[in-house]
C-alpha positions as CSV (number, residue, x, y, z in Angstrom):
1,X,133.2,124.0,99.3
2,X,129.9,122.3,100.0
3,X,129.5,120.5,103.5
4,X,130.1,117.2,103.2
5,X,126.9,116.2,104.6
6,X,125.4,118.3,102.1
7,X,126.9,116.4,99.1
8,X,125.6,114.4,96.5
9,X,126.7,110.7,95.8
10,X,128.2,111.9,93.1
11,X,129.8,115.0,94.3
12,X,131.5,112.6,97.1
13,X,132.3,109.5,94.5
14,X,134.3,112.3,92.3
15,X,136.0,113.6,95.4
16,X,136.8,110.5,96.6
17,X,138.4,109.5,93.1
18,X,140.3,112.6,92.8
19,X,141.3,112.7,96.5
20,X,139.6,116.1,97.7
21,X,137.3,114.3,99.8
22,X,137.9,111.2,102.3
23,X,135.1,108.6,103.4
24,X,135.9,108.7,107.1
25,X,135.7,112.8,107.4
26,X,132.2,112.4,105.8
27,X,131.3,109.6,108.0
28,X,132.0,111.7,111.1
29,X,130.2,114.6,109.1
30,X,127.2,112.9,109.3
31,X,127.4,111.0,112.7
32,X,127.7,114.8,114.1
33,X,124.8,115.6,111.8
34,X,122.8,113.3,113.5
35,X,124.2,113.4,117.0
36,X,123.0,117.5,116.3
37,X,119.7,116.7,115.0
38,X,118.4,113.5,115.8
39,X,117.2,114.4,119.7
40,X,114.3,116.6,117.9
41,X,113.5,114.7,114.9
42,X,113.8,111.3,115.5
43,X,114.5,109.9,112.4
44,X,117.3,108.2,113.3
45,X,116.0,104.3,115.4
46,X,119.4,102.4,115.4
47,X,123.1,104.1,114.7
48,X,126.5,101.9,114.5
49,X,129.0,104.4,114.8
50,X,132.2,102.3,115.0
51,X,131.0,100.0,112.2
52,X,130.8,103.4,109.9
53,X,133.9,104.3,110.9
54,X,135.5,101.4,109.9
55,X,133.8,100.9,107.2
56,X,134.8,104.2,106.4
57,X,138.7,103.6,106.4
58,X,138.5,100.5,104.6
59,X,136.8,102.5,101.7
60,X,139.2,105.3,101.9
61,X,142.1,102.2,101.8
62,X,140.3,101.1,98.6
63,X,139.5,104.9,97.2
64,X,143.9,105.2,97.5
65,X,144.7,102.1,96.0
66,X,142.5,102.2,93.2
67,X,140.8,99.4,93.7
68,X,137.6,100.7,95.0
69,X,134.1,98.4,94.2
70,X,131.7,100.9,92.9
71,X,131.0,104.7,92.3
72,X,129.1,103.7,95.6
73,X,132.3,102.9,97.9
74,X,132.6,104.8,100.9
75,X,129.2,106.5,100.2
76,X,127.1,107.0,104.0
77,X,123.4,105.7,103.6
78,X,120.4,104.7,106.1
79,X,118.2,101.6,105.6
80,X,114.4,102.5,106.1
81,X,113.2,100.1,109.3
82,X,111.0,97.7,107.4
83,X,114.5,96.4,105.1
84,X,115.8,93.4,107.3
85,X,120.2,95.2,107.9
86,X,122.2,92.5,109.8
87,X,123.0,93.6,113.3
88,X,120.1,96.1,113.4
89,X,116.3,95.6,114.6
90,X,114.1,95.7,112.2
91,X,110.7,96.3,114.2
92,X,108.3,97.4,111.3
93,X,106.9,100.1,113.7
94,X,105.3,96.9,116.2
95,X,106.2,96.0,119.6
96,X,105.6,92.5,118.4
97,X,109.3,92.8,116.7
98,X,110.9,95.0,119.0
99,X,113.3,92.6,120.0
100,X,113.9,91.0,116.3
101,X,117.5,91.4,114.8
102,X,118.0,89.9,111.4
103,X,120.9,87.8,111.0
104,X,121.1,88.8,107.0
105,X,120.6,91.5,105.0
106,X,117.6,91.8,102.1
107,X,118.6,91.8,99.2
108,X,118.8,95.3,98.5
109,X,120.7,96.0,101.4
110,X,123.2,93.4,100.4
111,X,123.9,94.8,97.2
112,X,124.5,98.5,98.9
113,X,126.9,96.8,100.7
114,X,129.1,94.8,98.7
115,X,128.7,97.7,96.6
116,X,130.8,99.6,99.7
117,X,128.3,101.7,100.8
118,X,128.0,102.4,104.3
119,X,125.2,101.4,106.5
120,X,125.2,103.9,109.1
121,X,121.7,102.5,111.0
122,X,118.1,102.4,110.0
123,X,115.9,105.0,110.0
C-alpha cells in the first residue's frame, strides 16, 4: 500500500468511500510528516494540529454515515501565506503583518472548507 502521505486526493477520496483508508490516520500521517521534515525545510509557517484532528473525525463520522460533503471531505491541505485562513497569520512575507490574523477565510479557502477539506496551516 502507498503511504498515506504519499496519496493522491483521489486515491484517499476512494479509500475513504470504500473504508480502507480513515481521515484521522492520514491527518496524523502528515502532522508526523511535517513534525519530520519541517525543522530543515521550513515550509511549514503556522500548524493547527488539534483543529486537523478534529476535523479529521468529523470527516471520518461523515465518510461512515454516508453523508460526506464532497469527494474533498477529510482530504489534508495547506493554504499558501498570502490567502487570508481564519485563525492563522497571514503576513505576506512583511513584518508590517506579522501580527495580522484574519477573522474570515478568502474565498477560496472557504469553499475548501465547507467542501470538508482540512486546513492543516499555511505554508
Amino acid at each position: 500500500m502507498i503511504a498515506l502521505h504519499a496519496m493522491t486526493a483521489r486515491e484517499l477520496s476512494d479509500g475513504f468511500a470504500s473504508g480502507d483508508v480513515d481521515p484521522r490516520a492520514v491527518v496524523e500521517a502528515c502532522l508526523e510528516r511535517v513534525e519530520r521534515l519541517n525543522p530543515e525545510l521550513n515550509a511549514i509557517i503556522a500548524l493547527d494540529a488539534d483543529a486537523a484532528r478534529r476535523a479529521a473525525d468529523a470527516a471520518a463520522t461523515r465518510w461512515f454515515a454516508g453523508t460526506q460533503l464532497s469527494p474533498l471531505d477529510g482530504i489534508p491541505v495547506t493554504i499558501k501565506d498570502n490567502l487570508l485562513a481564519k485563525g492563522f497569520g497571514a503576513t505576506w512575507g512583511s513584518r508590517l503583518y506579522e501580527h495580522f490574523v484574519p477573522t474570515c477565510d478568502e474565498l477560496a479557502v472557504a469553499r475548501l472548507r465547507a467542501s470538508g477539506a482540512i486546513v492543516m496551516g499555511k505554508t
